[in-house]
ZAPALUM-963405 format. One line per 5 residues: number of its first residue (from 1); their letters; for each residue x negated, y, z of N, C-alpha, C. Coordinates in nm, 2 decimals, always signed. Layout:
<sites>
NUM) A) X Y Z X Y Z X Y Z ~ ...
</sites>
This chain:
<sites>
1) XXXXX) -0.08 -0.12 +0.00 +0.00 +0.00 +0.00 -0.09 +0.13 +0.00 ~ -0.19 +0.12 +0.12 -0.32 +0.24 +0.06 -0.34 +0.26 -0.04 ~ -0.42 +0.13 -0.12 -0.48 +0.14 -0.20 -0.32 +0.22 -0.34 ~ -0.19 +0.17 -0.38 -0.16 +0.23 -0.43 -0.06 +0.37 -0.38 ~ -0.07 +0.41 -0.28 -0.08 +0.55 -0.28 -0.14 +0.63 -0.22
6) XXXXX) -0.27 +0.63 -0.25 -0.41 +0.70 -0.24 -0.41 +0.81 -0.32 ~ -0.35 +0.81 -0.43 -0.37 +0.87 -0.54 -0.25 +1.04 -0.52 ~ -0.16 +0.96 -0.40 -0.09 +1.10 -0.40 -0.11 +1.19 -0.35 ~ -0.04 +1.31 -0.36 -0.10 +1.43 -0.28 -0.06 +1.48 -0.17 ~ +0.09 +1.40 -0.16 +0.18 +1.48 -0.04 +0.25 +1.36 +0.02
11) XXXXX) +0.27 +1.36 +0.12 +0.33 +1.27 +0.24 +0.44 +1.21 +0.16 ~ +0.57 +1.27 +0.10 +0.68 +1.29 +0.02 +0.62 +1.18 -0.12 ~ +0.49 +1.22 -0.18 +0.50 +1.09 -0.31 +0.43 +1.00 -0.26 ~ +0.37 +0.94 -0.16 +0.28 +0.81 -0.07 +0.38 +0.72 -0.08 ~ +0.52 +0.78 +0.03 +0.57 +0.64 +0.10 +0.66 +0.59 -0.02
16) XXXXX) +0.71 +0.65 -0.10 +0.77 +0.55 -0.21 +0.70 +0.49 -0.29 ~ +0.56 +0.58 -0.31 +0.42 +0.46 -0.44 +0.41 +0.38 -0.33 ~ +0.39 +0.35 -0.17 +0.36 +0.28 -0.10 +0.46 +0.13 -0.11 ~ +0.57 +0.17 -0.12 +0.72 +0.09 -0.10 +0.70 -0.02 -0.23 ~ +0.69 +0.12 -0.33 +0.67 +0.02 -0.50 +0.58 -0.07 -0.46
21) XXXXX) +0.42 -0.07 -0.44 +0.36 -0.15 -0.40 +0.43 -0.33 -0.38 ~ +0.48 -0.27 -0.25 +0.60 -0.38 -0.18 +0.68 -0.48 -0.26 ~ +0.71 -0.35 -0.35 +0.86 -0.41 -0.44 +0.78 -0.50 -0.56 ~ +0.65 -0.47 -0.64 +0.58 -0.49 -0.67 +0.55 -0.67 -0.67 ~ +0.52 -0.66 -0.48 +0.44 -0.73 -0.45 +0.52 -0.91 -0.46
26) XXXXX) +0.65 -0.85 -0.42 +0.76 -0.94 -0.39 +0.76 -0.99 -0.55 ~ +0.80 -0.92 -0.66 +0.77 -0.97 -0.79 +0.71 -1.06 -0.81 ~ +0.59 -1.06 -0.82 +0.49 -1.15 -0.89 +0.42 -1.24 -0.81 ~ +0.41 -1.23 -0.68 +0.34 -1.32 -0.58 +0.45 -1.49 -0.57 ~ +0.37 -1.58 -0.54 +0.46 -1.73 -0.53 +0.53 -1.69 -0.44
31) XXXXX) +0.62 -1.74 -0.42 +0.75 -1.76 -0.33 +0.68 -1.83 -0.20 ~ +0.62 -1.97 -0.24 +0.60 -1.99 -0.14 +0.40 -1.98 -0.08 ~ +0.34 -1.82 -0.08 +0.23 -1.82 -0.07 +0.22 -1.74 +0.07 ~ +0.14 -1.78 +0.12 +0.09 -1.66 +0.27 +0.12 -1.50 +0.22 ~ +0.07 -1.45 +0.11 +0.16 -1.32 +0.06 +0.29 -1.29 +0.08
36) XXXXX) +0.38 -1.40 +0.00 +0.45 -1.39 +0.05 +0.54 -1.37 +0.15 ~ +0.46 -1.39 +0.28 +0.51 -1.44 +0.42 +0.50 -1.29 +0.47 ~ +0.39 -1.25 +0.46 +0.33 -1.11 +0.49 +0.43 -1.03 +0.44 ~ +0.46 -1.05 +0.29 +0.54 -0.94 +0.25 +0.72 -0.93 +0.35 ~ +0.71 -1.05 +0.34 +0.83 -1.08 +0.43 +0.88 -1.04 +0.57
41) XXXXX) +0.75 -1.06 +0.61 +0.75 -0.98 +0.73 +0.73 -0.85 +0.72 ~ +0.65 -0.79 +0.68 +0.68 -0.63 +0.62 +0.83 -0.60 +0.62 ~ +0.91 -0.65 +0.55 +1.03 -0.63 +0.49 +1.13 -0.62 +0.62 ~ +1.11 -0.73 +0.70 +1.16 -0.76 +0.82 +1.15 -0.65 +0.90 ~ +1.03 -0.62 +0.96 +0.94 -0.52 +1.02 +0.99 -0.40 +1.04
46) XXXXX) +0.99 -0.35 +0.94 +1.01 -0.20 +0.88 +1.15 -0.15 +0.80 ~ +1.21 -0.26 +0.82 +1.35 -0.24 +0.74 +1.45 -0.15 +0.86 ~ +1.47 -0.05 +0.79 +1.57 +0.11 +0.87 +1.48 +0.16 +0.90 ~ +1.35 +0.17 +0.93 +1.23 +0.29 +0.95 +1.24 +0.38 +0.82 ~ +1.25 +0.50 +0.89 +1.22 +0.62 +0.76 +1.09 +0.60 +0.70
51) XXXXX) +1.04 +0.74 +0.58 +0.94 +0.71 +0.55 +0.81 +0.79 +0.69 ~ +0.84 +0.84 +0.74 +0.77 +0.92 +0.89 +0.70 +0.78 +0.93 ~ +0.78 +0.71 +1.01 +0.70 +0.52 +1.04 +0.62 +0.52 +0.99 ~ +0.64 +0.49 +0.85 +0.54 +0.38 +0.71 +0.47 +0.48 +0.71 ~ +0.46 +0.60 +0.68 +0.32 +0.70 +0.69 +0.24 +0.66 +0.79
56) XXXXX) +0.26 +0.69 +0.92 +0.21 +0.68 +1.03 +0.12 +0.58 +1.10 ~ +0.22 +0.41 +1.07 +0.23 +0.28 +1.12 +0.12 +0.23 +1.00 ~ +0.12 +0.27 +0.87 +0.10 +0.21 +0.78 +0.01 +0.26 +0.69 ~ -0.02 +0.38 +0.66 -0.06 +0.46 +0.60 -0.13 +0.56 +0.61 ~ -0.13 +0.56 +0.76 -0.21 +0.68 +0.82 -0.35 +0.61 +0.82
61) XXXXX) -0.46 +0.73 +0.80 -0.63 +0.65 +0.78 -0.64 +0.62 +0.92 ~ -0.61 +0.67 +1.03 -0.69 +0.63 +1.17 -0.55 +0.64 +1.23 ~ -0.53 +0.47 +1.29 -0.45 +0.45 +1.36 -0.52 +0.35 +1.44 ~ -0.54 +0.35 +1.56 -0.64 +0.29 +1.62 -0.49 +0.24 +1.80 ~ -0.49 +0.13 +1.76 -0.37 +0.07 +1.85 -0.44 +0.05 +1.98
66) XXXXX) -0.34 +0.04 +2.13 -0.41 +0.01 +2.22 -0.37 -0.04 +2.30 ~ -0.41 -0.06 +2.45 -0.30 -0.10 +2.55 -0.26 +0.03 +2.69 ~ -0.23 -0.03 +2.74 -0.16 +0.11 +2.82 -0.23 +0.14 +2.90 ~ -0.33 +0.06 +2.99 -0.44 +0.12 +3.05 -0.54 +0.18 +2.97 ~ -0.58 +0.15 +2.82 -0.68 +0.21 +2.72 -0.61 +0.33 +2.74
71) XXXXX) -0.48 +0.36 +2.70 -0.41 +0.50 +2.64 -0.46 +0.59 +2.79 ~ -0.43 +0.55 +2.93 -0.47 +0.60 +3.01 -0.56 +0.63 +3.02 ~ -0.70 +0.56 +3.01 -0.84 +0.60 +3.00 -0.84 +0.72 +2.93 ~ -0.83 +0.71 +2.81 -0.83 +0.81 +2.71 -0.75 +0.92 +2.75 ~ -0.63 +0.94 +2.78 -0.60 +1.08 +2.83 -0.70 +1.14 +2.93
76) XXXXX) -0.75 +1.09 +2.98 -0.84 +1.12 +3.11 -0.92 +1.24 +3.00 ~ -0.95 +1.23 +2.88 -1.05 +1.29 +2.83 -0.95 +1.49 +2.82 ~ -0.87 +1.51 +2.82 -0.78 +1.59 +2.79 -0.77 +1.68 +2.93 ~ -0.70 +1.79 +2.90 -0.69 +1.88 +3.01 -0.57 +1.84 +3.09 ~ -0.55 +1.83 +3.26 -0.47 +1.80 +3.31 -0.39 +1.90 +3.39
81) XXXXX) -0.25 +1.91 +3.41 -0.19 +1.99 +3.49 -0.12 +1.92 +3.60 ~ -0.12 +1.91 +3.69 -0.03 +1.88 +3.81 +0.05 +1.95 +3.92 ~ +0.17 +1.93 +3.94 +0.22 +2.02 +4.05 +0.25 +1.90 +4.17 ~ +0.25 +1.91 +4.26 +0.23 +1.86 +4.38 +0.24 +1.96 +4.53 ~ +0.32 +1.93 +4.63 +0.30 +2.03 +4.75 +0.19 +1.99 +4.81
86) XXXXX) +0.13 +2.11 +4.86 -0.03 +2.11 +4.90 -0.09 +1.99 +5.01 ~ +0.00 +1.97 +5.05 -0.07 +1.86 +5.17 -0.02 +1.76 +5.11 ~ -0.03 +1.72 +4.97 -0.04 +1.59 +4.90 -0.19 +1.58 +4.83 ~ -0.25 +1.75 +4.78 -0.37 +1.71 +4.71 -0.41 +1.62 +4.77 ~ -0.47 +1.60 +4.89 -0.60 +1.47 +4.89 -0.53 +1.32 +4.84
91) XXXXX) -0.42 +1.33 +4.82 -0.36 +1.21 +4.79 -0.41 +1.17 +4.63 ~ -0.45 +1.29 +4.55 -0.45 +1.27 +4.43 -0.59 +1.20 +4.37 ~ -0.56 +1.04 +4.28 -0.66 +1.02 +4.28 -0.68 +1.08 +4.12 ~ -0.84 +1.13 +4.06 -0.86 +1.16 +3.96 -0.93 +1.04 +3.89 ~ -0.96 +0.96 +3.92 -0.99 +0.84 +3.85 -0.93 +0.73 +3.94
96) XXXXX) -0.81 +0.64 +3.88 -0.74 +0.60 +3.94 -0.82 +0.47 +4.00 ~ -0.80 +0.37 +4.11 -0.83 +0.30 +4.15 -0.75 +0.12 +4.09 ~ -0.83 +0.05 +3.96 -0.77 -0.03 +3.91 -0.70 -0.09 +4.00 ~ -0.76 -0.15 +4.13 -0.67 -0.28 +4.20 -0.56 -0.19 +4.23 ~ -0.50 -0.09 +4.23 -0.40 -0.05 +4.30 -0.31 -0.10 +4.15
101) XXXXX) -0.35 -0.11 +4.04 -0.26 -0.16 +3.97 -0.19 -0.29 +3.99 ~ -0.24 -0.42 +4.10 -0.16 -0.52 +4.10 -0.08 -0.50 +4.19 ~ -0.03 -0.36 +4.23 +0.12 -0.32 +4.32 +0.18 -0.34 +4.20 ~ +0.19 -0.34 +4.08 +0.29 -0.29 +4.00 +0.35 -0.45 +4.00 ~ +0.46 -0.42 +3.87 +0.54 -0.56 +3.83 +0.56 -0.54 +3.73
106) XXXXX) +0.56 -0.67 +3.66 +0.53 -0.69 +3.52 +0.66 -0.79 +3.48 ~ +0.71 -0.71 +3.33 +0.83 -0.78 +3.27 +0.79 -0.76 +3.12 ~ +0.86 -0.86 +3.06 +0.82 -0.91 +2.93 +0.90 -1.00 +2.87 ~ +0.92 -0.98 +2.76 +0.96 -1.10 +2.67 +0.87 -1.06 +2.52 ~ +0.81 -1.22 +2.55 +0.74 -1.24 +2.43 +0.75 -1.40 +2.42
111) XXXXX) +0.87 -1.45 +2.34 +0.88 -1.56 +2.31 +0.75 -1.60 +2.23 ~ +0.80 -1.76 +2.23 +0.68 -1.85 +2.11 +0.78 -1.79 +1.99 ~ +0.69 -1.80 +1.88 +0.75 -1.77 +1.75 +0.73 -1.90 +1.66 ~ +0.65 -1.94 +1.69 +0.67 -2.13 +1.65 +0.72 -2.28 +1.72 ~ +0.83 -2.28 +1.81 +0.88 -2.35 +1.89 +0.84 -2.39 +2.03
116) XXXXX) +0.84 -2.42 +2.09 +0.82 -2.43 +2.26 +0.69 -2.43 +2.28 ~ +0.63 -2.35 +2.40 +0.51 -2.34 +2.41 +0.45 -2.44 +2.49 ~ +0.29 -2.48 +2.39 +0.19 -2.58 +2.37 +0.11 -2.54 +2.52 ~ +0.12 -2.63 +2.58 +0.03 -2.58 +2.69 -0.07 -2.62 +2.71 ~ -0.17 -2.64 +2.53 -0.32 -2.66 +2.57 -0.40 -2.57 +2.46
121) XXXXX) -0.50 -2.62 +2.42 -0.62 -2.50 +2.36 -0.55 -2.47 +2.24 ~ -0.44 -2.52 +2.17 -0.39 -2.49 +2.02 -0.36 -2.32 +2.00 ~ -0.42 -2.32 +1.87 -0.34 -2.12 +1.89 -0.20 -2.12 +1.86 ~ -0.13 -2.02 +1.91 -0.02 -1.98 +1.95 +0.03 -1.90 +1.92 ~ +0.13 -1.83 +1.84 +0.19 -1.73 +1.80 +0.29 -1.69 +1.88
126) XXXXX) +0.31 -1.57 +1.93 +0.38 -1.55 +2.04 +0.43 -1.37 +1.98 ~ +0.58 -1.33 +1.97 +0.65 -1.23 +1.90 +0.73 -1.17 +2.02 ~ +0.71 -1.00 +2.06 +0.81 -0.93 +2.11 +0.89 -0.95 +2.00 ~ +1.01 -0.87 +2.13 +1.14 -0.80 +2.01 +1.13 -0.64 +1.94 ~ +1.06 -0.63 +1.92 +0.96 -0.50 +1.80 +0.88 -0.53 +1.71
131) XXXXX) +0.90 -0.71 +1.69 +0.83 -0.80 +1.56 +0.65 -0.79 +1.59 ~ +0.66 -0.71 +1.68 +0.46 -0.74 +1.71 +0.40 -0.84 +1.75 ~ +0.29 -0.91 +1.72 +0.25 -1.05 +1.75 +0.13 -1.07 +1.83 ~ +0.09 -1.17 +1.90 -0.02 -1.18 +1.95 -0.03 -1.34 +1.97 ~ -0.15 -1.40 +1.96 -0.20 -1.52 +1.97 -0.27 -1.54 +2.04
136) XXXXX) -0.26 -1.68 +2.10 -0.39 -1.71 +2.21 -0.41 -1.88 +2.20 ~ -0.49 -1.87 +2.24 -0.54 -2.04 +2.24 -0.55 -2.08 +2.41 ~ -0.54 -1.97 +2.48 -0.53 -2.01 +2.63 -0.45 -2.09 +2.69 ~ -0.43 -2.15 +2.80 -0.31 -2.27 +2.82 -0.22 -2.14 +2.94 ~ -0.31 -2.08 +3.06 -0.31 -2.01 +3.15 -0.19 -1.83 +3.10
141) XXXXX) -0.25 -1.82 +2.98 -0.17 -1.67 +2.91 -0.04 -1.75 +2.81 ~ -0.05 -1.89 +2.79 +0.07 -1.91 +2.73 +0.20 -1.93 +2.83 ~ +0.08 -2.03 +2.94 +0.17 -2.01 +3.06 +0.32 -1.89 +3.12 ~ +0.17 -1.79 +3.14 +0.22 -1.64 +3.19 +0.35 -1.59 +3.12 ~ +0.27 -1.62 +2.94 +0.41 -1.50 +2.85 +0.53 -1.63 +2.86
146) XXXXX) +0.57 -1.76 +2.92 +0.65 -1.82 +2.89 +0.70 -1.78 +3.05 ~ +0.66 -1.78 +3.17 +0.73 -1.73 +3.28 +0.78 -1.61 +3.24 ~ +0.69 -1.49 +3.22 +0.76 -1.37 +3.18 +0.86 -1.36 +3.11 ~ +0.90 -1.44 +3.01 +1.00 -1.44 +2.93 +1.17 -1.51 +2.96 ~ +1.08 -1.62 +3.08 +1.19 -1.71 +3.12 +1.26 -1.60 +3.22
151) XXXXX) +1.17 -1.49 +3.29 +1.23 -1.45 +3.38 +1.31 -1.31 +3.36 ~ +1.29 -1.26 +3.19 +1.33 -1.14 +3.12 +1.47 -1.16 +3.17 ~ +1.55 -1.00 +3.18 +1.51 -0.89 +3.21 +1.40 -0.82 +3.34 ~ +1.40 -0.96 +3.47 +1.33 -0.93 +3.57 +1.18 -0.90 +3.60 ~ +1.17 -0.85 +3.71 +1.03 -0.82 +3.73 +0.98 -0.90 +3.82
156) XXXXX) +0.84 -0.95 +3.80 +0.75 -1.04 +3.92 +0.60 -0.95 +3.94 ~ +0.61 -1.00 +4.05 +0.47 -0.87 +4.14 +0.37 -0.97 +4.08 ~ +0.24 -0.95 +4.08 +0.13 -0.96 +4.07 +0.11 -1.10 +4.08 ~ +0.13 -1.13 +4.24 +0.10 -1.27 +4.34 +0.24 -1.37 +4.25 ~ +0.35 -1.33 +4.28 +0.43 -1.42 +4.19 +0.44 -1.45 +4.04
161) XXXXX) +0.35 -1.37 +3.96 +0.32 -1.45 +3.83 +0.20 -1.50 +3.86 ~ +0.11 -1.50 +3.96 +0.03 -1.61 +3.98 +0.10 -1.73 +4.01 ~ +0.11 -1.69 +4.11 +0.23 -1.84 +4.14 +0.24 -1.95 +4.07 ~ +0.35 -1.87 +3.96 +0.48 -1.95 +3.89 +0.36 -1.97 +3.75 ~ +0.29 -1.96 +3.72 +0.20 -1.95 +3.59 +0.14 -2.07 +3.67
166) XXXXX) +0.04 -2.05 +3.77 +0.00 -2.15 +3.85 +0.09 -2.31 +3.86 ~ +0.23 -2.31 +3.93 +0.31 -2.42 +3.92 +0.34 -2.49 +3.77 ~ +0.33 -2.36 +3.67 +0.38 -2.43 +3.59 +0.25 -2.48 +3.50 ~ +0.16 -2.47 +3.50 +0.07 -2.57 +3.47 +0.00 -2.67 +3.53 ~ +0.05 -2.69 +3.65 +0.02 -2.82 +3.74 +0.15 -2.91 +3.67
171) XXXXX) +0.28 -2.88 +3.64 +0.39 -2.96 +3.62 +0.33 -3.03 +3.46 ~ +0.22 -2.92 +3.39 +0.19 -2.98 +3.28 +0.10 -3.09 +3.32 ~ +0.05 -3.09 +3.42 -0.06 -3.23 +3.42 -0.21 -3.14 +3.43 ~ -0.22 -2.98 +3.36 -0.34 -2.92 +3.38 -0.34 -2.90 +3.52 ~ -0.50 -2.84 +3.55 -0.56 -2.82 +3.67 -0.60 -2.64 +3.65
176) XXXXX) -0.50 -2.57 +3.71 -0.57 -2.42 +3.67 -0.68 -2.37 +3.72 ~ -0.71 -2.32 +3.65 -0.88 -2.26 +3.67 -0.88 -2.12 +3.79 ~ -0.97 -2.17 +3.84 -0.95 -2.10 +3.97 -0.98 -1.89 +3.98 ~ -0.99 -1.89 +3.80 -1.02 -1.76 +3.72 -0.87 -1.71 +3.72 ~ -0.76 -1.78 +3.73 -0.60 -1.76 +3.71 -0.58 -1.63 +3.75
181) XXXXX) -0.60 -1.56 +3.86 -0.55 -1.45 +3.88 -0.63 -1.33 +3.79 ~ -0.73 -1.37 +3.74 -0.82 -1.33 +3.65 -0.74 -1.27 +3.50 ~ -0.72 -1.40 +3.46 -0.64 -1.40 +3.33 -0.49 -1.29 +3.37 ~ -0.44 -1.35 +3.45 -0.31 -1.23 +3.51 -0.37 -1.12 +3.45 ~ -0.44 -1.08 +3.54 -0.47 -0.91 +3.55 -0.52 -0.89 +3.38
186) XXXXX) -0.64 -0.94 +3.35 -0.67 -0.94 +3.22 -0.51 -0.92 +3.11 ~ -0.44 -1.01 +3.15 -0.29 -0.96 +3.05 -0.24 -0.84 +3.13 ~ -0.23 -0.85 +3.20 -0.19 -0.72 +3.25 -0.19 -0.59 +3.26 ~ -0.34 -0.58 +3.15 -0.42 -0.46 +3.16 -0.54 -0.43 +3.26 ~ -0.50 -0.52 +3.39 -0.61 -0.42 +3.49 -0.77 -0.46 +3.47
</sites>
């Protein structure tokens, strides 16, 4: 899609040389080729997005994705304002303290996208509901995104998705690795 609307000059003729691309692509590629699948998903994806999205998501030169502790890092670099009553400043930290992140609770759904989840080294396709994907070969993080999901809409603290991630790979016959709360936080961000 870059590659054919590179050539335009304004936001306005990109996303539709971008789209032809698409429409293009769907044309001539096998029905049944990995292109295919891609394009399909594209289709899926981005279907009711304006062209603002597809500029942005798709077309923009530097879109550099992240996780929500990265996006926080990085604001750090920026000017800050805070209002707060005065016998709270010492409360305020300026570089926040990671472990205080495992007070938080964590909720999720991110089903398997290839049928029930494999609870050993196989990789793993694993889809929010905003079609975004992530894979892992871990037994421990398939664990996790399958509690979290079982437990959507709810939230579990820190210690209880150890837990239940924990139980539920003992029920597999695995032996969790005593890195478990590790991997947590690691998905977790902290």
């Amino acid at each position: 899609m870059q590659l054919a609307s590179g050539g335009s000059a304004t936001p306005e003729d990109r996303a539709p040389e971008a789209r032809g691309m698409v429409d293009f692509l769907e044309e001539v590629i096998p029905a049944d080729s990995v292109l295919a699948r891609v394009v399909a998903e594209f289709r899926a994806h981005s279907e009711g997005f304006g062209d603002s999205y597809l500029l942005h998501e798709e077309l923009e030169t530097f879109n550099s994705p992240c996780y929500f502790y990265e996006m926080l890092a990085r604001a750090r670099m920026f000017r800050e304002s805070l209002l707060v009553h005065a016998e709270r400043e010492s409360q305020i930290r300026y570089n926040p303290d990671r472990r205080r992140f495992r007070h938080l609770h964590l909720a999720a759904l991110v089903p398997p996208a290839d049928g029930p989840t494999r609870l050993d080294n196989s990789r793993q396709e694993y889809r929010e509901a905003g079609g975004a994907t992530l894979f892992t070969n871990d037994p421990g993080i398939k664990a996790a995104l399958d509690v979290l999901s079982a437990h959507w809409p709810w939230t579990l603290s820190r210690q209880e998705l150890v837990d239940a991630v924990h139980a539920r790979l003992v029920d597999a016959g695995l032996t969790p690795s005593d890195s478990l709360p590790d991997i947590v936080d690691n998905l977790r961000g902290c």
